[in-house]
N, C-alpha and C positions, 0 to 999 in steps of 0.2 A: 303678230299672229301666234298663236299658242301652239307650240310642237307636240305631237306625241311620242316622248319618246320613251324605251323603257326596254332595250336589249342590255342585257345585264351580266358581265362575267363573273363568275361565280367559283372564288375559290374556298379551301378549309387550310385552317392553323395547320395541318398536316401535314401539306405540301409542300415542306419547308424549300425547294429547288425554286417551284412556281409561286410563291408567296414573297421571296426573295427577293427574284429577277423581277417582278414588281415593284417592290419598294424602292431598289434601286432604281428603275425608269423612270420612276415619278421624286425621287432624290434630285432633282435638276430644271430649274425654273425654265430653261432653253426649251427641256424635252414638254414640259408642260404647255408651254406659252404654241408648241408646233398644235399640242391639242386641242387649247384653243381656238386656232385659227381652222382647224379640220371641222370645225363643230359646225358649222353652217353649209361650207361649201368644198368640195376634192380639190387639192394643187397638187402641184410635181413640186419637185425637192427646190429645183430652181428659184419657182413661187416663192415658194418658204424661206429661201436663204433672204429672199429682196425683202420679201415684207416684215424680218426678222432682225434686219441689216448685219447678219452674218456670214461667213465664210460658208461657200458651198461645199467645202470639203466638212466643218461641222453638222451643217445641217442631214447632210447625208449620213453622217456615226449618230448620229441622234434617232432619226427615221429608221437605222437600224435596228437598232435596239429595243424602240418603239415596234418595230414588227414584229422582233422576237420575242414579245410577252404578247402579241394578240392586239394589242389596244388598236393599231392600224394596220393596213392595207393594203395592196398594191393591186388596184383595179381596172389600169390599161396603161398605155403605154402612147407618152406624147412626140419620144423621137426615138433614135435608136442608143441614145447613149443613155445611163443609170439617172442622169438629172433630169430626165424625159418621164419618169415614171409618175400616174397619178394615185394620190394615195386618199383615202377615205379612213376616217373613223369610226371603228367598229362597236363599239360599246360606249351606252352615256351614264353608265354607275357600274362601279362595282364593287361585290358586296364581298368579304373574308367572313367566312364562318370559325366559330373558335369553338363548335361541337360539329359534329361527323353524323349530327342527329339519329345515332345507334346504327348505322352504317358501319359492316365490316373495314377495314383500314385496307383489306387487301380487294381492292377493287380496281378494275381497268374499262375503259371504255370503247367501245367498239362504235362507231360514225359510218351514215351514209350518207350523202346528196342526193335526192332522189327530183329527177326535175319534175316540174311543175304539169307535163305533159304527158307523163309516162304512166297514167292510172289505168288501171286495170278494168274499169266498171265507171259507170256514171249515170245517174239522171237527175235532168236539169228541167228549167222550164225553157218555153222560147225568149226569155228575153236575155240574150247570152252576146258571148264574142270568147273569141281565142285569137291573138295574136304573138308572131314570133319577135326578132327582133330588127328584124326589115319591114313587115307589114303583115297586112291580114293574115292570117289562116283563114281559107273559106271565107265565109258570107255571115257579116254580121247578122245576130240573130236568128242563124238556121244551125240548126242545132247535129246537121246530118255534118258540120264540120270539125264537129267533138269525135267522129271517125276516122280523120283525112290523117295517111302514116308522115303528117308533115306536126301532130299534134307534140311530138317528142323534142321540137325544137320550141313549144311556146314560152313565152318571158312573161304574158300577163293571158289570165281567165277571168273571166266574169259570168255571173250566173243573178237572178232574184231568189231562187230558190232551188233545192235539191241537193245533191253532194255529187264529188271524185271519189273514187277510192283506189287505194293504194295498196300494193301487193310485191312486199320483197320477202326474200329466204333468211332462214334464220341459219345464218352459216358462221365459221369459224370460232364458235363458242359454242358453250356448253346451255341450253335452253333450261335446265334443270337448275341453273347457277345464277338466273339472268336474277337481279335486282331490283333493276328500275328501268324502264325505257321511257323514252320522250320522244315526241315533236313539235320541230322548230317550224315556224314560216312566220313571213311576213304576208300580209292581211288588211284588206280593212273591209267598210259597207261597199255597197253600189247605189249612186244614185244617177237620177238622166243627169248627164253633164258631169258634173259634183256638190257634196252641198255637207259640208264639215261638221253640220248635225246635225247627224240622221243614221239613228241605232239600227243595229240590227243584231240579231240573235246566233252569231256563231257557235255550229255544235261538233266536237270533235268524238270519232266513238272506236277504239283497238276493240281488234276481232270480234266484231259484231257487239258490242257491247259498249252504248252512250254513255261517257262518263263525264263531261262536264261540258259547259258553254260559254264561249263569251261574248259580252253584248259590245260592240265596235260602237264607240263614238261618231263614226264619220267618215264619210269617203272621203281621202285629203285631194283637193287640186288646188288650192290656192297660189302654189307654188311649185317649181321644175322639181321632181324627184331628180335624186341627184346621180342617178344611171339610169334616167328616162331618156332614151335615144331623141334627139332634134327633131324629127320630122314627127313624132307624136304629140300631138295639138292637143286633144282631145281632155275631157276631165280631169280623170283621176291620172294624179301624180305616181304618188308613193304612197304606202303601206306602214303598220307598225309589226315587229316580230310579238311573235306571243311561240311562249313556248306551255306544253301540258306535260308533263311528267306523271307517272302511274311507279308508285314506289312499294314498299313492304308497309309502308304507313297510311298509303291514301291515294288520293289524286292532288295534284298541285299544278294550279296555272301562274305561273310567275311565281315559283314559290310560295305563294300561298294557298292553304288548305282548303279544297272547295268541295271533294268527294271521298266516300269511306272508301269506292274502289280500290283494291288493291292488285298488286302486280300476280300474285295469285289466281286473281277473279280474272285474267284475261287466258286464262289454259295457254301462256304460251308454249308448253314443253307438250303440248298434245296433237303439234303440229309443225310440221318441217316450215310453216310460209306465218307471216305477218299480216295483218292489214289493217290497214286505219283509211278512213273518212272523214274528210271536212266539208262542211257546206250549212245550209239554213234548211229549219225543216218547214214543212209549207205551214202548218199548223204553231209557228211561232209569236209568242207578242211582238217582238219587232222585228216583220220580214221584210229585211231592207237590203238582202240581199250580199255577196261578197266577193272582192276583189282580191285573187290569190297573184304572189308577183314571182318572177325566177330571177335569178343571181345576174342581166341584163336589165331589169327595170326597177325603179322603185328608188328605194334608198340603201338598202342592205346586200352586199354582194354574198347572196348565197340563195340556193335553192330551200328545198323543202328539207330538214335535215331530222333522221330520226337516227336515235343514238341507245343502245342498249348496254349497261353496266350492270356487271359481272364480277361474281366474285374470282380469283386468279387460283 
């Protein structure tokens, strides 16, 4: 079965600390061979020593190390001792850039998680769901449950059509300085059940202003997302991340150039608050609908993450 995958750590020649500590992690066929075996399904360090037939005490400096450059994970916890822990793989390319593509050097980045529940505004149609990560929110398909103050726990949204939107402060930086902002989520279509192909037309749009779209291949359920809780039966699995960046050059989804918008054109310094929007518009070629997931469901331990870079 064909995976979609395409979460992608991203560094520059620049960075010579984090470009380093990279090489060196992947300098070791052990530390590789762990990521291999993370690429399909989460183990604890334990797992990894057996199917590795290495010492647990190796496997454990390997997985450290591995954490400390990002590549993996530490997503729950199987007992109460360190070999208990399960670990997931967080990225399946990544890319070293050896231009700064006219990007000041002196730049920092400022991150939030923002969950999947916490939207400020919404409208949907009725063919919806919001669940936490024990069970329902409210009543499938009644859309009076996109209200309930239990919505800031959900792990998985579904809609055919309409948008979320989202609303945090623009705090601890200079908005006059901001560069570039992005957001991260994991995504995909909705269909009844699931059905892996079947487009639909995701549109994302900062401060009221549509800036680009992506068309989702597929609702995936062929197989367990792999922080899809056991008692969810139901279609859809897991998601792919797509991230949109809005820069001093453009718009870019996955890195790649898809709108002239620029970071300018969204007036962030004309305003103390943020907001962005994801969803399908009714009036789309393929309205098929989108499955938004939080740092409990899916494949990706992470919520909705937007990230504003800043000169220093």
């Amino acid at each position: 079965m064909l995976r979609y995958f395409d979460k992608i750590l991203n560094l520059n020649i620049e960075n010579d600390k984090e470009v380093e500590k990279l090489v060196k992690a992947l300098d070791c066929k052990g530390r590789r061979d762990i990521l291999r075996l993370l690429s399909s399904k989460m183990m604890s360090i334990m797992d990894i020593a057996v199917a590795l037939n290495m010492p647990k005490s190796t496997a454990s400096e390997h997985v450290k190390q591995l954490i400390d450059t990002g590549l993996i994970s530490v997503v729950g916890q199987k007992d109460g001792r360190g070999s208990g822990k399960i670990l997931s793989r967080q990225y399946e390319k990544v890319v070293i850039s050896v231009s700064n593509g006219g990007k000041p050097t002196n730049v920092k980045n400022y991150s939030q998680q923002i969950p999947i529940g916490s939207y400020s505004a919404f409208k949907i149609n009725k063919y919806c769901g919001i669940i936490g990560e024990d069970g329902y929110i409210g009543a499938r398909d009644d859309i009076t449950s996109f209200y309930s103050p239990l919505r800031f726990i959900a792990q998985l949204i579904w809609f055919d059509y309409g948008y979320l939107e989202y609303t945090l402060p623009v705090q601890k930086i200079d908005p006059n300085k901001i560069v570039s902002v992005s957001v991260s989520a994991e995504l995909c279509s909705e269909a009844p059940g699931y059905n892996e192909n079947w487009k639909s037309d995701i549109s994302f749009s900062f401060n009221g202003k549509e800036i680009c779209t992506y068309t989702s291949p597929g609702d995936y359920g062929a197989r367990r997302g792999l922080l899809t809780p056991d008692w969810w039966q139901e279609g859809t699995q897991y998601g792919v991340i797509k991230q949109v960046e809005v820069t001093e050059h453009g718009t870019f989804l996955d890195g790649t150039h898809v709108s002239p918008v620029t970071v300018k054109d969204l007036g962030i310094a004309a305003s103390p608050l943020f907001t962005f929007r994801i969803g399908v518009n009714e009036n789309a070629k393929n309205r098929g609908g989108i499955n938004l997931f939080g740092r409990k469901f899916g494949d990706y331990n992470q919520n909705i993450i937007v990230t504003f870079t800043y000169e220093d």
